[in-house]
C-alpha positions as CSV (number, residue, x, y, z in Angstrom):
1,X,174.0,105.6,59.4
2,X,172.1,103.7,62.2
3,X,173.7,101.7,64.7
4,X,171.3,98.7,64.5
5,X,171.0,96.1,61.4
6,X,168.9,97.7,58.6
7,X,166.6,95.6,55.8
8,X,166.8,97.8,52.5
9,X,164.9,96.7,49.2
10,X,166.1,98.2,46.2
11,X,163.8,98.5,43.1
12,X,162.7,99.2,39.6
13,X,162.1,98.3,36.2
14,X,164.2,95.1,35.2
15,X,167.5,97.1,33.7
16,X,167.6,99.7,36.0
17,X,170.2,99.0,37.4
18,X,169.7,97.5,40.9
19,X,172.2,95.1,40.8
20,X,175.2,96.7,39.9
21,X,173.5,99.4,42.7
22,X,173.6,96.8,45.2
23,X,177.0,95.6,45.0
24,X,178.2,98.8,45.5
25,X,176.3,99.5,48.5
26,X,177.6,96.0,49.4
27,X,181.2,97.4,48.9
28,X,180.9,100.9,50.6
29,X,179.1,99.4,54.0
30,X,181.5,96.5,54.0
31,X,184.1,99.5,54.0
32,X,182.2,101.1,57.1
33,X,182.6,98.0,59.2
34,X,178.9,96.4,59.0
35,X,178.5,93.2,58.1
36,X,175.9,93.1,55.0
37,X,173.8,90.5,53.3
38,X,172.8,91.0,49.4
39,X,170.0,88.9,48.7
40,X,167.4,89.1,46.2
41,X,163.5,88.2,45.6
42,X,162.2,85.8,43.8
43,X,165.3,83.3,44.9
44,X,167.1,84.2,47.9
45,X,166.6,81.0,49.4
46,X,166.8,77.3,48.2
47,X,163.1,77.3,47.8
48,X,162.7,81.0,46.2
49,X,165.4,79.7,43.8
50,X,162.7,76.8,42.6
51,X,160.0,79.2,42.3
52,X,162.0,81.4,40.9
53,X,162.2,79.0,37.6
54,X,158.7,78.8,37.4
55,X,158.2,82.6,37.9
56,X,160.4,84.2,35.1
57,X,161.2,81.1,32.7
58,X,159.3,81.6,29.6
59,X,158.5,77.9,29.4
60,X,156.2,78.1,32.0
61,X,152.4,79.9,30.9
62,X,151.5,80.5,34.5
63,X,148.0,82.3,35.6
64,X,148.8,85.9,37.2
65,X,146.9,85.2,39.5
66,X,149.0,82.0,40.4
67,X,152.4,83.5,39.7
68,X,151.2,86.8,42.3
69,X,150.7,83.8,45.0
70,X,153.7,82.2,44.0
71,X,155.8,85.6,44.6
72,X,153.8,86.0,48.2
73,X,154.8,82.3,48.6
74,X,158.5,83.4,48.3
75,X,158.7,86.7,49.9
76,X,157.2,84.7,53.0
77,X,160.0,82.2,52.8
78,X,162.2,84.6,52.6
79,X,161.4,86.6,55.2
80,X,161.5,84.0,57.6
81,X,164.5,81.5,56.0
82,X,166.6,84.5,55.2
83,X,165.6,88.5,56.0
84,X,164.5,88.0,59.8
85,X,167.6,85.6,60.7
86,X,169.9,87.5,59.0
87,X,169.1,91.3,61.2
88,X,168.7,89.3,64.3
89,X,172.2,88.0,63.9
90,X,172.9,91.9,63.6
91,X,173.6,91.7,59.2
92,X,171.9,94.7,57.4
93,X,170.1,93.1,54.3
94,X,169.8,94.3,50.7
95,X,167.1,92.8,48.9
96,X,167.0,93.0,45.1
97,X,163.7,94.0,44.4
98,X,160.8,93.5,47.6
99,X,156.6,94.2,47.9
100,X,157.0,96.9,45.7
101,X,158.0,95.2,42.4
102,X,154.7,92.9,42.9
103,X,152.4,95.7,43.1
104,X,154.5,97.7,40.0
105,X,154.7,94.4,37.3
106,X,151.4,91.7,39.0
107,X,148.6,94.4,39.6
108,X,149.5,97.6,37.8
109,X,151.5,95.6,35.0
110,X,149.2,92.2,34.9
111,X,145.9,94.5,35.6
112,X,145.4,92.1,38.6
113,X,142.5,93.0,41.9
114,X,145.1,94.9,44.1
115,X,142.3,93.5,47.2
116,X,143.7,90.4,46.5
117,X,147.7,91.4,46.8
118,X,147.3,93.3,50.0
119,X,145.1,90.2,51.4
120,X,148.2,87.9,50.9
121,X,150.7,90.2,52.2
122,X,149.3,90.8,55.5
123,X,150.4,86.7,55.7
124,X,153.7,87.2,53.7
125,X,155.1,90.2,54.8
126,X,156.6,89.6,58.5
127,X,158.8,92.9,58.1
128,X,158.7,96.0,56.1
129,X,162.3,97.3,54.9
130,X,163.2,100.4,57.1
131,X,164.3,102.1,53.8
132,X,163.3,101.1,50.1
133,X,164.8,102.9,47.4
134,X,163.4,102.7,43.7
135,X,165.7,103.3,41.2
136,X,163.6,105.9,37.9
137,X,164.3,105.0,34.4
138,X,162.6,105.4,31.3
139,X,160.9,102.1,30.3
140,X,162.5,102.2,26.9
141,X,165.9,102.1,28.4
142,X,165.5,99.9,30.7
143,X,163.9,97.4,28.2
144,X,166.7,97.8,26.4
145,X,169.4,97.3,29.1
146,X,167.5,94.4,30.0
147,X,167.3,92.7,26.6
148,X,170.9,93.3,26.1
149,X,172.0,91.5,29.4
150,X,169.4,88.4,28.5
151,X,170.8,87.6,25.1
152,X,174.7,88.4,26.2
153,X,174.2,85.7,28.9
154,X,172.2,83.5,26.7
155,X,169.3,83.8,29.3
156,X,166.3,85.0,27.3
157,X,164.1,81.9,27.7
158,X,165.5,81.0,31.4
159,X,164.4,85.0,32.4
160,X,163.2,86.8,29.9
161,X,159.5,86.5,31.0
162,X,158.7,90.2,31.7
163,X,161.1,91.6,29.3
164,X,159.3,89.5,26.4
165,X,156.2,91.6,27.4
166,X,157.5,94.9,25.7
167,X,157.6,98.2,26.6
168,X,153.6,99.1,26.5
169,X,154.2,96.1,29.5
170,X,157.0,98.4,31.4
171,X,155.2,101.4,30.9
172,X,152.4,100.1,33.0
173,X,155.0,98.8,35.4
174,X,156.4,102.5,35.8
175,X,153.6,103.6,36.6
176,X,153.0,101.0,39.3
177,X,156.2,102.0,41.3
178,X,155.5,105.8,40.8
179,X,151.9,104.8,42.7
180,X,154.4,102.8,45.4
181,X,156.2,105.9,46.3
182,X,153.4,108.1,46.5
183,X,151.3,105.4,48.9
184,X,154.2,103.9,51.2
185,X,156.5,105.4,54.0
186,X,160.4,105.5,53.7
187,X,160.3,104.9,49.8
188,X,162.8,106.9,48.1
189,X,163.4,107.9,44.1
190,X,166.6,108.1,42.8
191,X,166.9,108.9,39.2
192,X,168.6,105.7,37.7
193,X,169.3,108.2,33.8
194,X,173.0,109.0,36.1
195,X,175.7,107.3,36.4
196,X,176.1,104.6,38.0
197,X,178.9,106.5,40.8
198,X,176.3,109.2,41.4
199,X,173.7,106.5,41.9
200,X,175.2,105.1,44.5
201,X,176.7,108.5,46.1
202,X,172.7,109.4,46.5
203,X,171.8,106.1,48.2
204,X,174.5,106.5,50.4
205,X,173.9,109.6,51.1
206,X,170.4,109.3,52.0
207,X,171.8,106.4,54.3
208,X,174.0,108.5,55.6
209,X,171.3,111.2,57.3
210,X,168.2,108.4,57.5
211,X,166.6,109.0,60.5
């Protein structure tokens, strides 16, 4: 793995998986001696937590096009509060989900002018991750997964926004990261149907040789 801090965004389809992927990556490169910070859009800082109520509570009818401005309003924040801080202190952040979940769910999932995304994030986006990794799932299953962890934690109305959309919604969304991969540098796949072990075995792995 390199010798300098790395920022590394981690996404997919709300119940891929990301978060239990993140902790383990936490674990492993806590076990190699770096010093890590786990962090995660919208909400990684006091701010990003606020907006993050207004983004994915279901009370809250926003506009697309004002809920896209409001995630560009937090990714700037959190670059500059959080991400940027963080590496120069010599941390490697992992951010739980980045750029590419607002292209995947706002314009190919919302059907919003993708002019108007990559406008804003010439003004939000003060670094690129060195490494993103999107974690593949069938949109079925991870409406599913998703569903089940809202209702277990009671937390269907505080973040069930997306998930209340359906599958026709995440289907849409796939589609939107597939395009991400295709279009943007140092994106990888990894195929999220494993388990969870061999998940993080191939992100490390691919850690392990990225050059």
């Amino acid at each position: 793995m390199k010798d300098y801090p790395l920022f590394i965004a981690l996404d997919g389809i709300d119940g891929c998986g990301k978060t239990t992927l993140a902790q383990g990556m936490y674990a492993e490169m806590t076990r190699m001696k770096r010093r890590v910070k786990l962090t995660r859009e919208p909400g990684g800082t006091e701010v990003g937590m606020l907006l993050r109520q207004l983004l994915v509570n279901q009370k809250y009818d926003l506009e697309p096009e004002t809920e896209l401005m409001l995630y560009c309003a937090d990714r700037l924040e959190h670059q500059t509060k959080l991400v940027i801080p963080n590496i120069q202190s010599g941390r490697d952040v992992i951010s739980d989900r980045f750029m590419s979940s607002t292209y995947a769910y706002q314009i190919f999932g919302r059907g919003l002018d993708k002019n108007l995304l990559d406008f804003l994030t010439k003004y939000s986006v003060v670094k690129m991750p060195d490494i993103t990794f999107i974690i593949d799932i069938d949109p079925q299953t991870a409406l599913s997964r998703a569903l089940d962890r809202l209702r277990r934690d009671n937390m269907m109305q505080d973040e069930g926004k997306f998930e209340s959309l359906g599958v026709d919604f995440f289907d849409k969304v796939h589609n939107g990261f597939k395009w991400y991969v295709d279009t943007h540098p140092n994106t990888w796949v990894i195929n999220g149907m494993q388990p969870k072990e061999k998940v993080l075995s191939d992100v490390m792995d691919i850690l392990d040789n990225f050059v």
